[in-house]
C-alpha positions, -999 to 999 in steps of 0.1 A, spaced: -182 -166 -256 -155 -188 -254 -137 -209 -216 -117 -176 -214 -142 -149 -212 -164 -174 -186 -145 -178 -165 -132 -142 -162 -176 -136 -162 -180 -163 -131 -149 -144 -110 -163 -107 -115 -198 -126 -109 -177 -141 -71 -160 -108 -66 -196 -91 -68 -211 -118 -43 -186 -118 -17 -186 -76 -20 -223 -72 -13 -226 -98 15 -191 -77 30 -211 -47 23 -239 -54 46 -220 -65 74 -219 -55 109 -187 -38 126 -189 -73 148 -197 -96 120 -162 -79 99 -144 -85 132 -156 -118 134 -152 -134 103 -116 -114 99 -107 -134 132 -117 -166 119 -99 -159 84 -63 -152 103 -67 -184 119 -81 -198 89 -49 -187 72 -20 -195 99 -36 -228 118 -53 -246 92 -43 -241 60 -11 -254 45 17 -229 51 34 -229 18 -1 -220 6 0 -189 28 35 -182 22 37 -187 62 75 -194 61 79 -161 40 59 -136 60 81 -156 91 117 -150 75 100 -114 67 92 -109 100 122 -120 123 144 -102 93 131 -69 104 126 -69 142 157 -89 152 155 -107 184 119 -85 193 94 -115 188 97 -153 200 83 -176 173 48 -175 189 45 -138 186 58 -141 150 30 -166 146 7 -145 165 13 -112 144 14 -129 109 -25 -140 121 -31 -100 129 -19 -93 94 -44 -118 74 -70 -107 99 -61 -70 88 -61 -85 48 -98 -91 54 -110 -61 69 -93 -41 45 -112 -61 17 -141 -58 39 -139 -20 39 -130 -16 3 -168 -27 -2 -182 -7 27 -163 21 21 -196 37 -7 -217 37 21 -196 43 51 -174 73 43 -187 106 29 -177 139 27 -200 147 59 -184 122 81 -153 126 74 -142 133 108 -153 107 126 -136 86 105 -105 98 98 -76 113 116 -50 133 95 -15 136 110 5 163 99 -20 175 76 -11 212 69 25 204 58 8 180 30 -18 206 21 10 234 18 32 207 -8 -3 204 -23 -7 240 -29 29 246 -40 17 247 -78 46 216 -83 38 177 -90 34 158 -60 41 122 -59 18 106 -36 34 72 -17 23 43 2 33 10 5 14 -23 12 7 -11 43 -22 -7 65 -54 7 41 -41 23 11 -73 25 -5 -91 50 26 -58 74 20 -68 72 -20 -107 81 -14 -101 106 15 -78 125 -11 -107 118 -36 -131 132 -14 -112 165 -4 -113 172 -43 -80 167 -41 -76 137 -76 -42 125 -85 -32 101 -110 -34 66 -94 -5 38 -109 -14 1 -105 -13 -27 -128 -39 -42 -155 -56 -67 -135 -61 -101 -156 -96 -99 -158 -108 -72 -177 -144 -71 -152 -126 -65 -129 -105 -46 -138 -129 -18 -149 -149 -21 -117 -115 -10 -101 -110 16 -124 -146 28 -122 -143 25 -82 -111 49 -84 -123 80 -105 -160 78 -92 -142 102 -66 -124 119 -95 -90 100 -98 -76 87 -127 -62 49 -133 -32 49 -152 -16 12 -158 21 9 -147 25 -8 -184 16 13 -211 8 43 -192 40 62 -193 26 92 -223 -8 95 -196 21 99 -167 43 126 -184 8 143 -194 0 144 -157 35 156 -144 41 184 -173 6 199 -161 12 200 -123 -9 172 -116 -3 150 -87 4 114 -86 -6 81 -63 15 51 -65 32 20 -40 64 24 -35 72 -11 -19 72 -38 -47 110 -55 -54 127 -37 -88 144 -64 -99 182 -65 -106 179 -32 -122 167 -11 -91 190 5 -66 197 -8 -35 186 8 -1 185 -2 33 149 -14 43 148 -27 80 185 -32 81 184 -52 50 192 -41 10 163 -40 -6 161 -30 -43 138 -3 -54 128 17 -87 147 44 -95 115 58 -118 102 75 -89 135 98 -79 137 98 -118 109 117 -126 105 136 -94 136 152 -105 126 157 -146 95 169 -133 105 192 -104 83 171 -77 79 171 -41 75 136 -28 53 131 4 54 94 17 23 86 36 5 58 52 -34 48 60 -40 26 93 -67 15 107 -67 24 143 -79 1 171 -114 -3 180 -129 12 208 -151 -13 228 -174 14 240 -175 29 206 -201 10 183 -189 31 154 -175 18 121 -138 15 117 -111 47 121 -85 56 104 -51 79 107 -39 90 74 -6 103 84 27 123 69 58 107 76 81 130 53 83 154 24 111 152 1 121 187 -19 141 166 -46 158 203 -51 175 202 -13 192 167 -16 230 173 -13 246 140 -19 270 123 -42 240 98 -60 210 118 -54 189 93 -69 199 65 -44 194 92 -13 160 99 -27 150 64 -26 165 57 4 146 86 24 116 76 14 125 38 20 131 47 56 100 70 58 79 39 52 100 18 79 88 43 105 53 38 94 52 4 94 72 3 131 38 21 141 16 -6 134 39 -38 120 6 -59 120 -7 -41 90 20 -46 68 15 -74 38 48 -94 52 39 -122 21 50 -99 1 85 -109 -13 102 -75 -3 142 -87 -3 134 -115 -33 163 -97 -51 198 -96 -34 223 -75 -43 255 -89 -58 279 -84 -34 254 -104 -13 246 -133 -29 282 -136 -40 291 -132 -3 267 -160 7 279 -185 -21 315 -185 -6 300 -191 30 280 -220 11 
């Protein structure tokens, strides 16, 4: 065994700790130490550690002029408090939501026009974005039989990753790795399957450019891509966690919702590729506007800026 292997052997051994102690907590203990992690995370800790000044920019970026800088402060603290009840639930969810309690749990909006795309006989390409809790929309989906290929990335540590991957298709999904996984993908889309993937993460200078809370924002073209090889809908979707209920003792809630499907075959447009993307771009914006708090605003969304931009801002330099 050599450093290497340890140490990947000591963080699964963390990961498994800190999951079974979030596991057996309370609905007041996760609110608890989720309040004292956001203000862990915005009051204490050094804010280029937190990306602080990122999730700020982020945040006065999209809602222009709509928070003063101690609401900014104030909702970057909901979001890390958010982080850790999502974490929190990821190990809870295996003995918190079944088949049988479904709903009491969850709330789907705008279910029978996903279940009619669902039942179209045609690939569906599940998305989400960091946004609210991704991983309740991926179990429920698991739960009403309903598997899809799931895309992410090979985690670092091979522990755990495979106690990810195992934690996926225990309710009958299928990991496929965003590297390396594209003969698994086409498998999937040629036999009708359905898949599950983010649709939020920056493409780089080779994406295309789309309007994401009034700024450019560049995004894969892969997804409009292969909707279109493959004859796809596209249904963009969210998972929040809705508030608690101080009478209510119950365990978290949560509204998986519909905020648009996408018949690649009905877009009319000069670049369909870039009004495919776009649609679904501003599909997400409306789900976030719904609960801004549960959006991952560290996350570098506009890192890469279009040409015309950055050019534009060197001459004002």
């Amino acid at each position: 065994m050599n450093w290497k292997d340890l140490r990947h052997r000591l963080e699964f051994f963390g990961l498994k700790l800190v999951g079974c102690l979030m596991g057996m907590m309370s609905v007041r203990q996760t609110v608890w130490f989720a309040d004292c992690f956001g203000w862990l995370m915005t009051r204490v800790l050094p804010k280029k550690l937190t990306r602080y000044h990122v999730a700020y920019d982020n945040i006065q970026t999209a809602f222009p002029g709509q928070y003063s800088p101690a609401e900014t402060e104030q909702l970057i603290c909901k979001m890390w408090v958010h982080l850790f009840r999502m974490i929190a639930e990821m190990f809870q969810f295996p003995r918190k939501l079944c088949r049988e309690n479904m709903r009491e749990v969850l709330r789907f909006r705008n279910r029978s026009q996903v279940v009619q795309a669902l039942c179209t006989g045609r690939p569906v390409f599940m998305l989400g974005g960091h946004y609210g809790n991704w991983e309740s929309t991926i179990l429920a989906f698991g739960l009403f039989d309903l598997p899809m290929g799931v895309i992410g990335r090979e985690l670092d540590n091979p522990y755990i990753h495979q106690w990810v991957k195992e934690g996926r298709e225990r309710t009958g999904h299928k990991l496929m790795l965003k590297q390396g996984g594209w003969d698994d993908m086409t498998a999937l889309l040629s036999a009708g399957g359905n898949m599950g993937l983010l649709c939020d993460q920056d493409a780089g200078k080779r994406g295309v450019f789309v309007d994401f809370f009034g700024r450019p924002a560049s995004t894969f073209k892969s997804i409009a891509l292969m909707a279109i090889e493959y004859n796809a809908l596209i249904v963009m979707g969210y998972g929040i966690r809705l508030e608690d209920d101080p009478q209510d003792g119950r365990w978290a809630r949560f509204e998986i919702g519909c905020e648009d499907i996408i018949d690649v075959n009905e877009i009319e447009a000069d670049n369909v590729i870039h009004e495919i993307t776009q649609r679904y771009t501003t599909a997400l914006e409306r789900a976030i506007r719904r609960a801004p708090e549960q959006y991952f605003w560290v996350h570098r969304r506009w890192k890469t800026e279009p040409k015309q931009r950055k050019k534009a801002l060197q001459d004002a330099a």
